[in-house]
C-alpha positions as CSV (number, residue, x, y, z in Angstrom):
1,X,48.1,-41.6,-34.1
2,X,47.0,-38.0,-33.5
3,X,45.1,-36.8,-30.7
4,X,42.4,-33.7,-30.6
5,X,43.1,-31.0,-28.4
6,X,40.3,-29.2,-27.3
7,X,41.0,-25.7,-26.0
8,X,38.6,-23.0,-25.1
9,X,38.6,-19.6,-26.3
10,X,39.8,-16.9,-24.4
11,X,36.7,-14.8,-23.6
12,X,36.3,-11.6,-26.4
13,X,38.6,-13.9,-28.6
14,X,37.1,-16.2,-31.5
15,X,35.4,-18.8,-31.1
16,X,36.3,-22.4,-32.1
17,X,36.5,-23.2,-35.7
18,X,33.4,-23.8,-37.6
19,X,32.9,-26.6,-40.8
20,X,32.7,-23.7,-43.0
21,X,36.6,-22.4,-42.4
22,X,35.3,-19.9,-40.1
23,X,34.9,-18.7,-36.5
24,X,32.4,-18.8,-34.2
25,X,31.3,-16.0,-32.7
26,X,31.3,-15.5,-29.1
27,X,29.1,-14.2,-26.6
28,X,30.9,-11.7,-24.6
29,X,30.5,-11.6,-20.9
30,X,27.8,-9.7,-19.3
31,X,28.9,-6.2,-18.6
32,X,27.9,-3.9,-15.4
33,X,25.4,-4.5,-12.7
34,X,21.6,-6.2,-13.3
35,X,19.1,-4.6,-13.8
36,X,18.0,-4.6,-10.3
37,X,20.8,-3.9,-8.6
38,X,21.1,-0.7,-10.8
39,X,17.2,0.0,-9.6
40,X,18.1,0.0,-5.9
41,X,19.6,3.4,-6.3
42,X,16.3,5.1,-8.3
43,X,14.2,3.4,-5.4
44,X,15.5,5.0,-2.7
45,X,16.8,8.1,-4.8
46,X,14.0,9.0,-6.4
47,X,11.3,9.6,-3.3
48,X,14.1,11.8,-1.6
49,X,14.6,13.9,-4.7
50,X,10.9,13.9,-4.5
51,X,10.6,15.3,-1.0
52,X,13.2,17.8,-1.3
53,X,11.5,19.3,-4.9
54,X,8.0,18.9,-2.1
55,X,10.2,20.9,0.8
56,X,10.9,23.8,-1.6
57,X,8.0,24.4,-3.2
58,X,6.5,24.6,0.3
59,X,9.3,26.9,1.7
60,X,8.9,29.0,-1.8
61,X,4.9,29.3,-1.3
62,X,5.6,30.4,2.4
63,X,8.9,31.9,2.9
64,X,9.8,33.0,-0.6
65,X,7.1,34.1,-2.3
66,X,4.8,34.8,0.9
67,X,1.5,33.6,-1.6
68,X,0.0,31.7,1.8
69,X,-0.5,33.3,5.2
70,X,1.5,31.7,7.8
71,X,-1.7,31.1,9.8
72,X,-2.7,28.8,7.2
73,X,-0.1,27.4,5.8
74,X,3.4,27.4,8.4
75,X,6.7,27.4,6.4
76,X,8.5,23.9,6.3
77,X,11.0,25.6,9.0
78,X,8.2,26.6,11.5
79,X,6.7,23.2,11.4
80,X,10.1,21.4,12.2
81,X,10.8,23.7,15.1
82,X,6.9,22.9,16.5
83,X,7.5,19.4,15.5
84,X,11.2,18.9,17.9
85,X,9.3,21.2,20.4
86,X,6.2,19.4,20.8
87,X,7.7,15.5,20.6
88,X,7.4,14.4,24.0
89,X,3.4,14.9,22.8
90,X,3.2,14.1,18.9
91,X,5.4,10.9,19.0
92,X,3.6,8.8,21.6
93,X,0.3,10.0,19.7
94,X,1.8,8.5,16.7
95,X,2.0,5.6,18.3
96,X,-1.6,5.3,18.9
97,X,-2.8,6.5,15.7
98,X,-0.4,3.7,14.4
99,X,-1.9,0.9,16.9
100,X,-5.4,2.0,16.1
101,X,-4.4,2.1,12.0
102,X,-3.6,-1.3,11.8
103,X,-6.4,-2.9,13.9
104,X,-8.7,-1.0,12.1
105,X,-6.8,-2.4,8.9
106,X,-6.5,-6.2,10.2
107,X,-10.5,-6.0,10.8
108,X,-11.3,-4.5,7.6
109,X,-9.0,-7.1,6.2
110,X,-10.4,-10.3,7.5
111,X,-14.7,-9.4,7.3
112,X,-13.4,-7.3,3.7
113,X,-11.8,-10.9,2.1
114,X,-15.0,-13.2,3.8
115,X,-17.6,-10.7,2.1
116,X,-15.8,-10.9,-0.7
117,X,-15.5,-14.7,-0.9
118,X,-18.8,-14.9,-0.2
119,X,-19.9,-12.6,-2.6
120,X,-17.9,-14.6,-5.5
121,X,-19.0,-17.5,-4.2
122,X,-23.2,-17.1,-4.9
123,X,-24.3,-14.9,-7.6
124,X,-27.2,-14.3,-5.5
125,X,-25.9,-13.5,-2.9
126,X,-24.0,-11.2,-4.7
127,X,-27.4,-9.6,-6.0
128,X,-28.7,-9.5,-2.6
129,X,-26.6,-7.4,-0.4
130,X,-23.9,-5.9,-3.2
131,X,-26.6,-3.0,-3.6
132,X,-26.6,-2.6,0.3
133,X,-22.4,-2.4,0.4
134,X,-22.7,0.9,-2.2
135,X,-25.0,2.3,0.0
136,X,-22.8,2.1,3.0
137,X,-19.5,3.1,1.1
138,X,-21.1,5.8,-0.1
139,X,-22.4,7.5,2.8
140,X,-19.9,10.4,3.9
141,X,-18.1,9.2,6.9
142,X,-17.5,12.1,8.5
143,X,-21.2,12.3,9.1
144,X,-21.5,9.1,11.6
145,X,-18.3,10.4,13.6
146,X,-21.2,12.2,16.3
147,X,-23.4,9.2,15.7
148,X,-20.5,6.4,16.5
149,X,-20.0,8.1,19.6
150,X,-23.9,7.8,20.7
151,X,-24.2,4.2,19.6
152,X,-20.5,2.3,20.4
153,X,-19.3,4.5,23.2
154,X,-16.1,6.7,24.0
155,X,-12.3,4.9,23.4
156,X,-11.3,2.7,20.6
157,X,-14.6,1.7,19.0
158,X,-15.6,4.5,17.0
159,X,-12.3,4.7,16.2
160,X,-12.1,1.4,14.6
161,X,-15.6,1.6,13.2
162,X,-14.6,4.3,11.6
163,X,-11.5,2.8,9.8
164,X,-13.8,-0.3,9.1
165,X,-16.1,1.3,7.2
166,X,-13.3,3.7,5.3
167,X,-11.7,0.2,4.3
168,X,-14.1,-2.8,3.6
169,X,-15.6,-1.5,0.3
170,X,-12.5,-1.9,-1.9
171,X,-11.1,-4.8,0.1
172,X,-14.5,-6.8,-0.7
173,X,-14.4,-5.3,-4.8
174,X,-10.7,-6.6,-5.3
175,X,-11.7,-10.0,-3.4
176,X,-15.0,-10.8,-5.3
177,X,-13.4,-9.2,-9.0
178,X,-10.3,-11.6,-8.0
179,X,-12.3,-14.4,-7.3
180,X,-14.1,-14.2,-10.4
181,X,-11.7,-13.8,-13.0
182,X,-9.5,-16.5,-12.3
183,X,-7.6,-17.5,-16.0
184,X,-9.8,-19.9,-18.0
185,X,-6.5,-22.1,-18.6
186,X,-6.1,-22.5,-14.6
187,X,-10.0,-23.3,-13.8
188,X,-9.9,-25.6,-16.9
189,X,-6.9,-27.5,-15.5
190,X,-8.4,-28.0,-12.6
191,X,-11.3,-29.7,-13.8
192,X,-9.4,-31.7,-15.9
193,X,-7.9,-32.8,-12.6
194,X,-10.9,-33.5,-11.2
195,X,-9.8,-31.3,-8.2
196,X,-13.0,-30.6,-5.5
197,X,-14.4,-27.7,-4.6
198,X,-11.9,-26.5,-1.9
199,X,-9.1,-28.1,-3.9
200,X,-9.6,-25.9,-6.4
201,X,-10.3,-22.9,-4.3
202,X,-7.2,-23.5,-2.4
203,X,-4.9,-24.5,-5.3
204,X,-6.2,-22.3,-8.2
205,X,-8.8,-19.8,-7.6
206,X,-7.3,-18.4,-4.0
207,X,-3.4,-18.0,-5.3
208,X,-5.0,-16.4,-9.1
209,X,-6.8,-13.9,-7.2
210,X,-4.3,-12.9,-4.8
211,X,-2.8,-10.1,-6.6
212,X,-6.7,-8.2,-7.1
213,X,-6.8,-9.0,-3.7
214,X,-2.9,-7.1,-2.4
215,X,-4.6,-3.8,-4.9
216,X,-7.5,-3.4,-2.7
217,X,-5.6,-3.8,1.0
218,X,-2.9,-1.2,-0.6
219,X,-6.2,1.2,-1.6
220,X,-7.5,0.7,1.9
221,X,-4.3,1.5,3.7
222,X,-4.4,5.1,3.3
223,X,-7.6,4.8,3.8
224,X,-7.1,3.0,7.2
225,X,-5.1,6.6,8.4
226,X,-7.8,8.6,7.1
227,X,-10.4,6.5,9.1
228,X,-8.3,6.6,12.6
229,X,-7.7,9.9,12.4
230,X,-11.7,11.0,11.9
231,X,-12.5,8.5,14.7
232,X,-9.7,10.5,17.1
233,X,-11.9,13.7,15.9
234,X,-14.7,12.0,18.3
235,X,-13.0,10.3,20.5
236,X,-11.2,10.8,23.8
237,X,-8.1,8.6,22.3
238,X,-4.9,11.0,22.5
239,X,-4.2,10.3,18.8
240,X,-2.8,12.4,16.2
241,X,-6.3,13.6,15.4
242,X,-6.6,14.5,19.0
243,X,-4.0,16.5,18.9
244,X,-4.5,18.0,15.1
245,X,-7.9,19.6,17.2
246,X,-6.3,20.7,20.2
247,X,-3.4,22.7,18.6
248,X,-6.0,23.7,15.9
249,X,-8.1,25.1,19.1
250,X,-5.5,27.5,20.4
251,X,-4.4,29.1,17.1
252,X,-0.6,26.8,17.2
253,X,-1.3,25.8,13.4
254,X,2.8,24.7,12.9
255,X,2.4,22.0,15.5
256,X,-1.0,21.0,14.0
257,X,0.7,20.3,10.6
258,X,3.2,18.6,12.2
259,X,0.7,15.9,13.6
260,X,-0.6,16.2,9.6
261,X,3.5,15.6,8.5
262,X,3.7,12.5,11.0
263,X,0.3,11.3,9.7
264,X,1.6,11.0,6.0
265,X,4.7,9.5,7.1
266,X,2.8,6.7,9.1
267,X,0.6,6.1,5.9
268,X,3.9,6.3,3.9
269,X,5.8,3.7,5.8
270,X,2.6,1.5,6.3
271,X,1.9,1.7,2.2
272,X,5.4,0.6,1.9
273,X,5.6,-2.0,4.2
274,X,2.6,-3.2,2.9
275,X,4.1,-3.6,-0.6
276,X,7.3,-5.3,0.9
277,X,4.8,-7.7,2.0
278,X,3.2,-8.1,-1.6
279,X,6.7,-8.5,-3.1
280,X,8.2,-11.3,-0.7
281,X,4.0,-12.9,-1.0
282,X,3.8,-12.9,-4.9
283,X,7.1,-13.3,-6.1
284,X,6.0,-15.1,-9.3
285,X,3.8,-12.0,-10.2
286,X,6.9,-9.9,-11.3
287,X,8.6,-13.0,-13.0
288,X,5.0,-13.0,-15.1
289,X,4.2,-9.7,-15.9
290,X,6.0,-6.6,-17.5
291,X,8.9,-5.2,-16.4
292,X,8.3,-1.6,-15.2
């Protein structure tokens, strides 16, 4: 009586024997990293190379070349030195613009996503006041800064009426576009489940439209800086805006575009943050789409 051995193949070796007198082949063992560990690199690699190709053209348009005045434009140097020298002012003004940023944002969030359920929810409704939203996006902001300050006052409100009505507009177009575009498989399984209303909105229609929904907050973050810093233009909030005036007002034009350096990194680190958020919210988007 004989017994059959099985044995397994040494990995790169041959495989077992097949019926046909041959080999298998075998699948050699996956070499190097994953993909994404090899992307973590590129991500944080790649926005550095970036800002030091940014630095040097600056420092070659100012310093090297001497094409921009230094009144206008500081060299990157000048700018660091006004930056270190003036911190005990521009950092805690960060922090306001920040504060102010995001309150702005969070309000422009919540009455952005109602308008827009409500405008995917009624078609006339949508007929009705989607018109009246245009009008008000496309009114230059700038223009009510004088005007905010007559009708809601000194402090904060301008400030975040101003970054409300930077922000709504694409917030309410990626909600309602969302909302109305959910895949015709999804909404037809959900009637074949005889799902309600809400169960349907909660279950299908909400989760489908939640990545329209993350490209319209990330178009209004920027946004969101741009606002709170045209509200600190009119306000008596010591903001980065504030302070872009005053330094502007006694000819110091490095620590001005300082306050303008701190301001992109704000809107830099909120934008990322922001798509941290989207990442950790949606992780079933990347498994579903294309690899980029």
């Amino acid at each position: 009586m004989t017994e059959s051995i099985r044995t397994r193949p040494v990995p790169g070796s041959a495989g077992p024997p097949t019926a046909a007198g041959g080999t298998a082949p075998t699948v050699p063992p996956a070499a190097g990293r994953s993909p994404r560990s090899r992307m973590r690199p590129a991500t944080v690699g790649l926005p550095l190379l970036g800002l030091v190709v940014t630095v040097a053209v600056w420092w070659a348009v100012t310093s090297g070349l001497h094409l921009v005045h230094p009144a206008s434009l500081p060299p990157p140097q000048a700018v660091w030195s006004s930056l270190t020298a003036s911190a005990d002012v521009l950092f805690p003004a960060l922090g306001t613009t920040t504060l102010m940023t995001l309150l702005g944002f969070l309000l422009s969030t919540v009455a952005g996503v109602l308008i827009g359920m409500a405008l995917a929810a009624s078609r006339r409704v949508e007929r009705m006041f989607a018109p009246l939203l245009v009008a008000v996006n496309a009114v230059p902001k700038i223009a009510l800064g004088p005007l905010l300050v007559v009708s809601v006052g000194w402090g904060a409100k301008p400030i975040l009426t101003m970054v409300f009505l930077l922000c709504f507009f694409p917030i309410v177009l990626s909600t309602a576009t969302g909302l109305t575009t959910t895949p015709a498989d999804l909404a037809e399984l959900a009637r074949s489940l005889n799902a309600s209303w809400w169960q349907s909105f909660r279950k299908v229609r909400f989760p489908a439209a939640l990545p329209q929904i993350f490209v319209g907050l990330k178009v209004a973050m920027p946004l969101a800086a741009i606002g709170a810093v045209i509200g600190e233009f009119y306000s008596d909030k010591p903001g980065l805006g504030y302070q872009i005036l005053q330094y502007n007002g006694v000819g110091d034009t490095a620590t001005a575009w300082a306050a303008i350096v701190l301001i992109a990194t704000m809107s830099i680190v909120l934008y990322s943050a922001l798509s941290l958020v989207e990442r950790l919210a949606l992780p079933w988007v990347r498994a579903t789409t294309s690899a980029r």
